[in-house]
C-alpha positions in Angstrom: -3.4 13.0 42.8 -6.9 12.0 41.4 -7.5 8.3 42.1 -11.1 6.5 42.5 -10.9 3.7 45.0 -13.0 0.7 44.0 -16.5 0.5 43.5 -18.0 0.6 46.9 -15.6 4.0 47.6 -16.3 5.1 44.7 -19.8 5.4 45.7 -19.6 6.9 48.8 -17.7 9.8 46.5 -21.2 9.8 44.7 -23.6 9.6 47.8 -22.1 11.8 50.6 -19.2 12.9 50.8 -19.8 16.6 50.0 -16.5 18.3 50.4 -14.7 17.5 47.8 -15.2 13.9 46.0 -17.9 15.1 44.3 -16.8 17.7 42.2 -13.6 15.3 41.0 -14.6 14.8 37.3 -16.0 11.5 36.7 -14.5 11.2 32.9 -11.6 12.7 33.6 -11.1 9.6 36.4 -11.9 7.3 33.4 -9.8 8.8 31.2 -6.4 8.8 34.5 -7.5 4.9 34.8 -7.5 3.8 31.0 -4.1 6.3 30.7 -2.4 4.4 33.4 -4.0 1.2 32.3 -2.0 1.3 28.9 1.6 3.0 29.9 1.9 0.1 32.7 1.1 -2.3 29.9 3.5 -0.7 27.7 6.0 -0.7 30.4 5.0 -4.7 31.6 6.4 -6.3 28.1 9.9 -5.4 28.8 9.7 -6.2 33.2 8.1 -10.1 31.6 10.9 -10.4 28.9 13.5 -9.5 31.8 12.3 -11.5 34.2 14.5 -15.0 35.0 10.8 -16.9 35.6 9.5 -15.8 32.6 12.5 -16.7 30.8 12.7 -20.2 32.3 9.2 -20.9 31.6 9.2 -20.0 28.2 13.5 -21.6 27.6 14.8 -18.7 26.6 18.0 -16.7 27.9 17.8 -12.5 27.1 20.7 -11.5 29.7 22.8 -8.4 29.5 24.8 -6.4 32.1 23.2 -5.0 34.6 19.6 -6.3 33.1 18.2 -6.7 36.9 18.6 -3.0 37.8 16.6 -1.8 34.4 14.2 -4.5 35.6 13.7 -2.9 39.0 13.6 0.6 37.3 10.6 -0.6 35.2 8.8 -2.3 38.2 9.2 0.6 39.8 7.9 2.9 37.9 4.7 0.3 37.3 4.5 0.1 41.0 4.3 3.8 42.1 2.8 4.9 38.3 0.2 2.3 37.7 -0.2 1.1 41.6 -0.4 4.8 43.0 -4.5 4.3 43.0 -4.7 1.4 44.8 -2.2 2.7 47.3 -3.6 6.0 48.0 -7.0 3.6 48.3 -5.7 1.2 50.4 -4.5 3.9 52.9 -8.1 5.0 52.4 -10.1 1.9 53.2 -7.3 1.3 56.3 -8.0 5.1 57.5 -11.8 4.0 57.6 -11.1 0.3 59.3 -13.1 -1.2 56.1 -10.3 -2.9 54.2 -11.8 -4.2 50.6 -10.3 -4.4 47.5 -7.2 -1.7 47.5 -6.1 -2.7 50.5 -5.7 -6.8 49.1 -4.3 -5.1 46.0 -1.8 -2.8 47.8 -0.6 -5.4 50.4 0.0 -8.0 47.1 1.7 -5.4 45.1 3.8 -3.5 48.0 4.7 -7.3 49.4 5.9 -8.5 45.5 7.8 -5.0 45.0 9.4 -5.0 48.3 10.8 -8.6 48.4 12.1 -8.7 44.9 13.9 -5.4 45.1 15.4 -7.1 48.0 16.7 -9.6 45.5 17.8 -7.6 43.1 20.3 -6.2 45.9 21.2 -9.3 47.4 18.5 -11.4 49.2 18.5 -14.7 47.9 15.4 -15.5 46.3 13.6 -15.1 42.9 12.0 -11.7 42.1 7.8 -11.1 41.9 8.2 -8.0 39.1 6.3 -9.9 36.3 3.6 -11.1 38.6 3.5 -7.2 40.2 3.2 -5.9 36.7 0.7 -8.0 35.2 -1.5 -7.7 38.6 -1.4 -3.9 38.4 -2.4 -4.2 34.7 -5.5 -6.4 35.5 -6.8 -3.8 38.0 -6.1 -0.9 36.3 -8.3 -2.5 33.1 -10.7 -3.9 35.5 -11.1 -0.7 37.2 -11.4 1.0 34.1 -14.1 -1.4 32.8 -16.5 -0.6 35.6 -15.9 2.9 36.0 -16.7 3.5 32.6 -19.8 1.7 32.9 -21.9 2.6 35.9 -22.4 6.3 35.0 -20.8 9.1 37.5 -23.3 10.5 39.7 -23.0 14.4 40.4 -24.4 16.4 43.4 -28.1 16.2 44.3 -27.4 19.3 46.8 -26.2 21.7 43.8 -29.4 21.1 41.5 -31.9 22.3 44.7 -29.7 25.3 45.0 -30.8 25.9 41.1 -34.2 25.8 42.1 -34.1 29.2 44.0 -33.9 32.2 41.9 -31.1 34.5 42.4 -32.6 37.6 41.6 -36.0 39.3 43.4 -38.3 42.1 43.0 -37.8 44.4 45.8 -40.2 46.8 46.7 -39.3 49.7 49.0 -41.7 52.4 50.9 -42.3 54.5 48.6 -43.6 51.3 46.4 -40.4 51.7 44.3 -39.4 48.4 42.8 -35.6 47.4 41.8 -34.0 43.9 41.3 -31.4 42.7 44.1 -29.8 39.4 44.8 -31.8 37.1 47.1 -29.2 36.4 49.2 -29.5 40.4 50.0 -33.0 40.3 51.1 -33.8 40.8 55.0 -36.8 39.7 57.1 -39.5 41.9 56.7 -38.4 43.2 53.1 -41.4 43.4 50.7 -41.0 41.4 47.6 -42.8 41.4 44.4 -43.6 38.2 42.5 -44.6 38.0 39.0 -47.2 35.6 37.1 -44.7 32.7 36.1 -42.1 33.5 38.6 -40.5 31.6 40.9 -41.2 32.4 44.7 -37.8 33.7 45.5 -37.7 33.4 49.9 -40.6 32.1 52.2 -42.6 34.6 53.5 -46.5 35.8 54.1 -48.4 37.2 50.8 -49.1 41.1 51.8 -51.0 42.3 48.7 -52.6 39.9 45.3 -54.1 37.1 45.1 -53.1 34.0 43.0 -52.4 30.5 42.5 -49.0 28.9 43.5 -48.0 25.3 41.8 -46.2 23.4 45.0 -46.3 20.4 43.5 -42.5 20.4 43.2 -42.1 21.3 46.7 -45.1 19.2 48.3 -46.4 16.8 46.2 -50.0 18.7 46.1 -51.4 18.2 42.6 -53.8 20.7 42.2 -52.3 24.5 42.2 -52.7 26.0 45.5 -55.0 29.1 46.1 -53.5 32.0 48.1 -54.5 35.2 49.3 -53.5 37.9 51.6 -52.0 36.8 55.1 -51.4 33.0 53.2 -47.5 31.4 53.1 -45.4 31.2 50.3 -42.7 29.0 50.1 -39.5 30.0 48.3 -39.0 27.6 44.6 -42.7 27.3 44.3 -43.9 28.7 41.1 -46.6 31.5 40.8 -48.9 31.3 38.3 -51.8 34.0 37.5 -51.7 37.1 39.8 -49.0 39.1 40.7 -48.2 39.1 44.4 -45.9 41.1 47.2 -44.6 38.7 50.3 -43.1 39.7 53.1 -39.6 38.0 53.7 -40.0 35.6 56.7 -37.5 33.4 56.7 -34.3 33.9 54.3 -31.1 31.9 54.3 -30.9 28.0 56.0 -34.1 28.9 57.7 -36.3 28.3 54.3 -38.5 25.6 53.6 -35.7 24.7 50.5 -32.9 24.9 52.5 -34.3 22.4 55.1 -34.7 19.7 52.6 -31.4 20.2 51.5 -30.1 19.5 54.8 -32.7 17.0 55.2 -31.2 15.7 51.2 -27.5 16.0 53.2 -28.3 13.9 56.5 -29.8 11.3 54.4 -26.9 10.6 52.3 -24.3 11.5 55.0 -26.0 8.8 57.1 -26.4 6.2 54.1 -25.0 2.9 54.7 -21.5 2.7 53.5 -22.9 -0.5 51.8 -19.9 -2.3 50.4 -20.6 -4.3 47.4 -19.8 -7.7 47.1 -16.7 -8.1 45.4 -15.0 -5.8 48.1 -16.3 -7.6 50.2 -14.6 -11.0 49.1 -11.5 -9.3 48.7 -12.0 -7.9 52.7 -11.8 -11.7 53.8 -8.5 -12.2 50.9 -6.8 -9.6 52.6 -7.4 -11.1 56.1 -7.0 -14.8 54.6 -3.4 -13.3 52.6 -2.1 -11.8 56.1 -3.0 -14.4 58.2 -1.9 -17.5 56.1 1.0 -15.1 54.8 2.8 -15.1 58.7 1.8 -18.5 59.2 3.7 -19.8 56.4 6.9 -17.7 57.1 6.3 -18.8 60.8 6.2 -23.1 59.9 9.1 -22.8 57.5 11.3 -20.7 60.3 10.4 -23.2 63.0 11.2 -25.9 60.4 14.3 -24.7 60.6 14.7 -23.7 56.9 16.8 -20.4 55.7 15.0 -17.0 56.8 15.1 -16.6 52.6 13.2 -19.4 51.7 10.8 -19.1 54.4 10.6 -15.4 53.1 9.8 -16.6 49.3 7.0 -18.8 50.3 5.5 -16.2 52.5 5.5 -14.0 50.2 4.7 -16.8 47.0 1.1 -17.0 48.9 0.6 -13.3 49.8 0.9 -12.5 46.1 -1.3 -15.4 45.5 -4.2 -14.8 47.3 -4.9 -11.6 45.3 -5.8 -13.3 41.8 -5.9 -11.3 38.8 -8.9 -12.6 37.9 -10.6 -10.7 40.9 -9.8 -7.5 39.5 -12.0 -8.9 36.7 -14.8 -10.6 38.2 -16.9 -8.3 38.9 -16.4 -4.9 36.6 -17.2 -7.4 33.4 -20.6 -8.8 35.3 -21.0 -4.9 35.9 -19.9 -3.9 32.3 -22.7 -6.2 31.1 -25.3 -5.5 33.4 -25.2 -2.0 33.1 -25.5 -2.3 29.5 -28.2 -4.5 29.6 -30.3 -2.1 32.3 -29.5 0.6 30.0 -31.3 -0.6 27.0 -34.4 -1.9 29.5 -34.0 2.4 30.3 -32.9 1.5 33.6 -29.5 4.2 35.0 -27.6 2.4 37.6 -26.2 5.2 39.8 -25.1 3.0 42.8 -24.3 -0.5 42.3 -24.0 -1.9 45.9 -27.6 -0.6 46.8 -28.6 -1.9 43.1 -27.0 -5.3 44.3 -29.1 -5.0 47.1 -32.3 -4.8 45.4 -32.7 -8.7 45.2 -34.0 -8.6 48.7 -36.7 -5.8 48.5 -39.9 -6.3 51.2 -41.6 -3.4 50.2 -41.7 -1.0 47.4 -42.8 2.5 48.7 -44.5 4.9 45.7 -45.2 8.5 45.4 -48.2 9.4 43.9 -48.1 12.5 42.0 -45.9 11.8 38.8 -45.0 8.4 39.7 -48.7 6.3 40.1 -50.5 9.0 38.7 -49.3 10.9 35.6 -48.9 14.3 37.6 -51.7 16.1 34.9 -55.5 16.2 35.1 -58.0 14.3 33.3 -61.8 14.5 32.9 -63.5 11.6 35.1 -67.0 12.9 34.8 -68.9 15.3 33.4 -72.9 15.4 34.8 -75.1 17.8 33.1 -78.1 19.6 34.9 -81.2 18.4 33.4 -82.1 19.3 30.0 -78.0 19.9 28.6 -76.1 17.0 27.4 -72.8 15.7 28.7 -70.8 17.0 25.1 -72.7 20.2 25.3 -71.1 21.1 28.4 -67.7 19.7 27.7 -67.6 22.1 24.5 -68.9 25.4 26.3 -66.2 24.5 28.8 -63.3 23.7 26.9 -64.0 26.7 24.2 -63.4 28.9 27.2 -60.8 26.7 28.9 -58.5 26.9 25.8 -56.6 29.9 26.6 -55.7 29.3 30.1 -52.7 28.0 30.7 -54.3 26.1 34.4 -53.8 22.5 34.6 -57.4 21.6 34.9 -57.9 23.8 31.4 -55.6 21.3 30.0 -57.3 18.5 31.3 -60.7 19.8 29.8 -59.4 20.8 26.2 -57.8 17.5 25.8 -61.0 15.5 27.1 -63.1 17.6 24.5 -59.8 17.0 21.6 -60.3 13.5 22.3 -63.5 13.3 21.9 -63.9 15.2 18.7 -65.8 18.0 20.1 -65.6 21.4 18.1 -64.2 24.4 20.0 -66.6 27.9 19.5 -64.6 31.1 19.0 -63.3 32.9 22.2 -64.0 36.2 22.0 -63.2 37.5 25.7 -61.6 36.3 28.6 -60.5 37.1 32.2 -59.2 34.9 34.5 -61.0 35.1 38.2 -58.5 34.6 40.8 -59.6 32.1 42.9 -63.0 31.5 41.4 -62.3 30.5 37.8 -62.6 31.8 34.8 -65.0 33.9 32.9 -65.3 35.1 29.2 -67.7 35.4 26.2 -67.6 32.9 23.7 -69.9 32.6 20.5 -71.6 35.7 22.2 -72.3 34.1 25.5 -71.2 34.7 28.6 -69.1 31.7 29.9 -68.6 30.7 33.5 -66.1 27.6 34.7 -65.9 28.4 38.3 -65.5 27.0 42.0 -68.3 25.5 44.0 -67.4 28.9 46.3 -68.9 30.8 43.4 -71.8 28.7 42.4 -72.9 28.6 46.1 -72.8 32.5 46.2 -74.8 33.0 43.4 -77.4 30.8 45.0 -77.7 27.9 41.8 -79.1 24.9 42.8 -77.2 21.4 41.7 -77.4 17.4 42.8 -75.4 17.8 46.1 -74.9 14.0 46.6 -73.2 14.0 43.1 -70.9 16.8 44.3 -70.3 15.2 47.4 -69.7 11.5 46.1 -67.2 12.8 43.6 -65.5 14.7 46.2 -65.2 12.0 48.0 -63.1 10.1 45.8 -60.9 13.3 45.9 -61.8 14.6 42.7 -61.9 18.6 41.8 -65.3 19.7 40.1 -65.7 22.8 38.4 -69.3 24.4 37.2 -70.2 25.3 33.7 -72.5 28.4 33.9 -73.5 30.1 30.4 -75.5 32.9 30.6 -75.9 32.9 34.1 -78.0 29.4 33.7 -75.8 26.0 35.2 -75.5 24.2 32.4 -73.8 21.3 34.6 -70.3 20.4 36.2 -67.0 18.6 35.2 -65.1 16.6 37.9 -61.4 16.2 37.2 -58.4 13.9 38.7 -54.8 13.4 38.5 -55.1 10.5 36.2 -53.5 7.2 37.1 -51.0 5.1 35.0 -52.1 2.5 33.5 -49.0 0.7 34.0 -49.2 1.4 37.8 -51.8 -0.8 38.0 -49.7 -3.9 36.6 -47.0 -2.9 38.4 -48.6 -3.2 41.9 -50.5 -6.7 40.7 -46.7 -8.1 40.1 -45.8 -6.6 43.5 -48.4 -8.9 45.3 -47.0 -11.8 43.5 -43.8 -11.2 44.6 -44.7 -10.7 47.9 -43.6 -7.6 48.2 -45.4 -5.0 50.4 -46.6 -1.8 48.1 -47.0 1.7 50.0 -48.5 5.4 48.7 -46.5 7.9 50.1 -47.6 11.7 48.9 -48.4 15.0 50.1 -51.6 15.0 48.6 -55.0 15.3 50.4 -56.6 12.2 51.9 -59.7 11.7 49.8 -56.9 11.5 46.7 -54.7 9.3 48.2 -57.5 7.0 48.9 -59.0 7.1 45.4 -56.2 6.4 43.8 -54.9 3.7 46.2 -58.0 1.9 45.7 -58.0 2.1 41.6 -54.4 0.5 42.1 -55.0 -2.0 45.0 -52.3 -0.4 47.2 -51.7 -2.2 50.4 -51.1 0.5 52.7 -51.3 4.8 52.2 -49.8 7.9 53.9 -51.3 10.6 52.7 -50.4 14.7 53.6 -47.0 14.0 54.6 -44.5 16.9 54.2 -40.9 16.3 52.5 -38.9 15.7 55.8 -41.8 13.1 57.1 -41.8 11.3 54.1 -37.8 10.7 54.4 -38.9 9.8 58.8 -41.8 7.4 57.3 -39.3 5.5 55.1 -36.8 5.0 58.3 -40.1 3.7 60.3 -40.6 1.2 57.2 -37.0 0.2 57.5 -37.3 -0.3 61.6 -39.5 -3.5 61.0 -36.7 -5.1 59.3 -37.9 -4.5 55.4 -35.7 -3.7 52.7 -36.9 -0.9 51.2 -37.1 0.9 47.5 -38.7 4.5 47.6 -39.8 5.6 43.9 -40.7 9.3 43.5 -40.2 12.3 41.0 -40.2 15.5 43.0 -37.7 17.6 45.3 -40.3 16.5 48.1 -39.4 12.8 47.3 -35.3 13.8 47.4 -34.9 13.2 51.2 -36.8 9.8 51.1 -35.2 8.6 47.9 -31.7 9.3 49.6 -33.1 7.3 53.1 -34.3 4.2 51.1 -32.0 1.1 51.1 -32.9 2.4 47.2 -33.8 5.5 45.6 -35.7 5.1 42.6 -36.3 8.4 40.5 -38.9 8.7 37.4 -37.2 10.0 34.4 -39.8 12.9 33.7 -38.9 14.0 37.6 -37.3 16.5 38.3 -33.2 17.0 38.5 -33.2 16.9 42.2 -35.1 13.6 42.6 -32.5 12.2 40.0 -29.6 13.4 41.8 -31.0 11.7 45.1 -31.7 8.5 44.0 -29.6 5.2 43.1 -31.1 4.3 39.9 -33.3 6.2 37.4 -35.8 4.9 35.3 -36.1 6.2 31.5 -38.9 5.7 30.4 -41.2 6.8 33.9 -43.0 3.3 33.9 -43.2 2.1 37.3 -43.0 -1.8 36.3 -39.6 -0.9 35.9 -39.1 -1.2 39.4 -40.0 -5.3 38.5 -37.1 -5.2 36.2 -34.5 -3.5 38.6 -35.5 -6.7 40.8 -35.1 -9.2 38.5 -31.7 -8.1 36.8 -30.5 -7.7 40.4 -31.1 -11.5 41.7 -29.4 -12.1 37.8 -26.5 -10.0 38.6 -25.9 -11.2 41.6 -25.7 -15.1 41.1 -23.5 -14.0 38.0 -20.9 -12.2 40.5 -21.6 -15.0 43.0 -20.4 -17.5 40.2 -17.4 -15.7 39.3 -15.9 -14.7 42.7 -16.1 -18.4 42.9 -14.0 -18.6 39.6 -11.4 -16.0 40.5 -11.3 -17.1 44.3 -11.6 -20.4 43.7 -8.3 -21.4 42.6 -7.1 -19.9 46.3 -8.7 -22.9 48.0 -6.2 -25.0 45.7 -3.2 -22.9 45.4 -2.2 -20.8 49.1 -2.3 -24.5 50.5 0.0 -25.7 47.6 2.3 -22.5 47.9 2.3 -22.8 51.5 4.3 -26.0 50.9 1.3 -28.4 52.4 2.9 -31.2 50.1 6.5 -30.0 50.3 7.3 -33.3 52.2 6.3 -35.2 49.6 8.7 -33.1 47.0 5.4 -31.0 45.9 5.6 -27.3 46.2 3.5 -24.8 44.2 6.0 -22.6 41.3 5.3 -19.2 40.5 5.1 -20.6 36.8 2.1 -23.0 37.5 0.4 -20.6 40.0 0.7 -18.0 36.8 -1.0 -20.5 34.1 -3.6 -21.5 36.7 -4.1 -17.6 37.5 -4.7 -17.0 33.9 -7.2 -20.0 32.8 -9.2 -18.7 36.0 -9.2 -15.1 34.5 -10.5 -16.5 31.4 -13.1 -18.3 32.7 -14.5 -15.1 34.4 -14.0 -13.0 31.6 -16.4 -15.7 29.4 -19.0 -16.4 32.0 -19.6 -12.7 32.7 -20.6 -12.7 29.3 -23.0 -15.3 29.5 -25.2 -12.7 31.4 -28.7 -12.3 30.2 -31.5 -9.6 30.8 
């Protein structure tokens, strides 16, 4: 039988538990709560019409033979029909010694059904259907209400799989090439890798040369060189030569498989943070047991009838669960969500959203989430006697048909700047160097410092060595074998990043740089942003380790990030904050995703959290607060003064408390 525990299990579903829970279909569990929600209603009007409380409150008299038994019939069916969730999750949160809220609604509505089908055969008493019914009804809706508003999170682990392609080019002896599944490759097969491709295993490059985007895989920005005897790591994408690797590693030894493990551990090992309303309703269950036996206790030793002291045992049991609970917090939810969703915030888990209130440090990666992961033109210094446009246009005219990211960054400089492109007329790219082509009848050059330094041209080495210092990549414009000048370039920075941090500070909250990028980078950009504190070069599985040092000085900590590098941090964070434009894999990992990729969004999630929380503060309040007033009373407190609590009053005080939760979650503002 599907059933979703409450929030805080319903979680854990989304966040680790692998084997099963997550491939339950998150609208089909709306749709089994909403169906269940109205057939117990449906089957509730006729238990309340039936039931001898109801019918005294209200003075009036609907009696026929054998009425009592179709009553039971009905409440039975509500009970094991409409209750079955909160069972099943009840023996759940018991199995896992974390009672919460199905185990105080399963002890309220196993108590009520038991007692009162003891009446109907015989006990003496007055039976608890109507208030079983109507209990069942509340969570069901409640349940409903919250489910359908924090969206279902799938599995992080399944969209890394997708990364690795299935298929790769084997080559065998005789240099024959024929297309197997990667899962049948061996160490030491050859494999052949295509411009465009995806790296299929990890394994040494045998033959080619080319450039290899990691930035997925490592957070590097700029495309990585690679050559004969260099690694390749399986998911990173080839771009300009074609290449054969020999297999190295294959299977859970590659570099992708580790971070899914790493992805796995994380989440596995995850808090099981309860949010709060479970964990109000952990104290009701111990307050409903405990005050429950005492009650039945008193009246015995009293010396009243065992039934009597039975009815007021179980009068409070029933009591301490109110129906406005179920209610309390899935409407704050229900409007908070929907409020975060048009600020293009996605709540994925809403006790470590809760828990963002308390946030000491925010930790960023850089690549995609401070910087816009594409290069931009910083500089551009011509050689003496050229102008700065001059060489922008001989460089972008040849520029405009590769398909590099630094090409981009140079067309779209010269685009915005107006500058008119000359006609290509041939072009070749040079791996590792550059590129090289005639334009306009001239021989174009936009090439390394490797190749300008060969030829023997002489340029302002302090220039080149100031700007790559600040970590930027320069690239020479030669035309006609004479240096016309160079062009430096750099992962340009957000401009929003830079707001985002200020508000940080003001906050008091700690900001970090976390990215696999090269020092000099790290550093430039840190100091454009005013970033407290950066750690630059750090692999995937050290970035997830330097988060759980963070979190050993005590901190509360939010990890934002875009890439599969980022997944295992983003799980290890007390919350995992993905950038919309990242990739699936960060998404999956983290525990809320931000829309529109602006890092002051991280402010927002903040603010709506310390909101959210005072609102469900307020309204636990509400829905337990009538406890303080009414267990006492039911207890029977003032019976010696002819004052004891009726199921009829505790019912009208029940409801006016569900109404006040139901308005003031309402009352929530962005």
């Amino acid at each position: 039988m599907e059933h979703e525990h409450h929030q805080h299990e319903h979680e854990e579903h989304d966040h680790g538990d692998h084997e099963g829970h997550d491939h339950h279909d998150h609208g089909a569990m709306v749709e089994d709560f909403k169906k269940r929600f109205y057939i117990s209603l449906v089957a509730t009007i006729p238990i309340l019409l039936l039931s001898p409380m109801i019918q005294d409150f209200i003075g009036f008299d609907w009696t026929f033979p054998y009425d009592q038994y179709v009553l039971f019939l009905l409440a039975t069916f509500v009970f094991f029909y409409g209750g079955w969730p909160f069972l099943t999750g009840a023996k759940d949160e018991l199995k896992q010694k974390s009672p919460g809220m199905m185990t105080l609604i399963g002890l309220a509505i196993a108590v009520a059904y038991l007692y009162s089908s003891l009446v109907v055969f015989g006990l003496q008493g007055r039976n608890f259907f109507w208030e079983l019914a109507t209990l069942v009804d509340i969570m069901l809706l409640g349940h409903w209400i919250e489910m359908k508003s924090v969206m279902g999170a799938s599995n992080a682990l399944e969209e890394l799989v997708k990364l690795m392609p299935n298929e790769a080019h084997k080559v065998d002896q005789d240099g024959n090439v024929e297309d197997v599944e990667v899962s049948k490759l061996q160490e030491g097969d050859h494999v052949l890798v295509k411009p465009g491709e995806k790296i299929p295993v990890d394994g040494q490059i045998i033959d080619g040369k080319t450039t290899i985007d990691e930035s997925m895989l490592t957070g590097e920005s700029v495309p990585v060189e690679k050559g004969e005897g260099e690694e390749a790591i399986g998911g990173a994408v080839n771009q300009e030569g074609s290449v054969t690797i020999s297999v190295e590693k294959t299977g859970d030894d590659t570099y992708l498989s580790q971070v899914i493990q790493l992805v796995k551990e994380a989440q596995d090992s995850k808090s099981k943070t309860q949010d709060i309303s479970n964990r109000a309703a952990k104290w009701l269950f111990y307050l409903a047991l405990g005050s429950g036996l005492l009650t039945f206790i008193i009246w015995l030793a009293l010396g009243f009838p065992l039934d009597v002291a039975m009815e007021r045992m179980v009068t409070v049991m029933v009591i301490t669960c109110p129906h406005a609970l179920g209610l309390a917090a899935p409407l704050v939810v229900a409007v908070s969500t929907s409020i975060s969703a048009k600020k293009g915030l996605l709540i994925r888990n809403r006790a470590n959203f809760e828990g963002a209130r308390q946030l000491n440090a925010v930790v960023f990666d850089k690549t995609g989430t401070l910087t816009k992961g594409e290069f931009g033109v910083t500089d551009i210094i011509p050689v003496e006697g050229h102008e700065e446009q001059e060489v922008l246009q001989w460089a972008a005219s040849l520029e405009q048909n590769s398909e590099h990211p630094l090409a981009a960054g140079i067309v779209e400089k010269a685009k915005k700047d107006s500058v008119s492109l000359k006609s290509i007329e041939e072009f070749e790219s040079l791996t590792g160097k550059g590129l090289r082509g005639t334009v306009d009848g001239h021989e174009v050059n936009v090439v390394s410092p490797g190749f300008v330094d060969d030829r023997g041209y002489t340029y302002d080495q302090q220039v080149f060595a100031d700007l790559s210092e600040e970590g930027k990549t320069v690239v020479f414009v030669v035309v006609n074998e004479e240096l016309f000048g160079m062009i430096a370039l750099a992962d340009i920075v957000r401009e929003d990043a830079k707001e985002a941090i200020d508000a940080l500070k003001e906050l008091d909250v700690h900001s970090i740089m976390l990215t696999g990028d090269n020092q000099k980078v790290a550093d430039w950009v840190a100091n454009q942003l005013g970033i407290d504190e950066v750690y630059a070069e750090v692999l995937p599985d050290q970035k997830a380790e330097q988060v759980k040092k963070i979190k050993e000085k005590g901190w509360k900590v939010a990890m934002t990030g875009d890439g599969v590098n980022d997944a295992p941090a983003l799980a290890t964070a007390d919350l995992g904050v993905a950038i919309g434009t990242g990739t699936d894999v960060a998404m999956e990992s983290a525990d809320i995703v931000l829309v529109k990729s602006n890092p002051k969004d991280v402010l927002s999630i903040m603010e709506l959290s310390k909101k959210t929380y005072r609102k469900m503060i307020q309204n636990l309040w509400w829905a337990a607060g009538y406890n303080i007033l009414a267990i006492p009373l039911a207890a029977g407190v003032l019976a010696p003064i002819g004052v004891i609590l009726s199921p009829a009053v505790g019912a009208v005080l029940m409801s006016l408390s569900t109404v006040v939760v139901a308005v003031n979650a309402k009352l929530l503002k962005a």
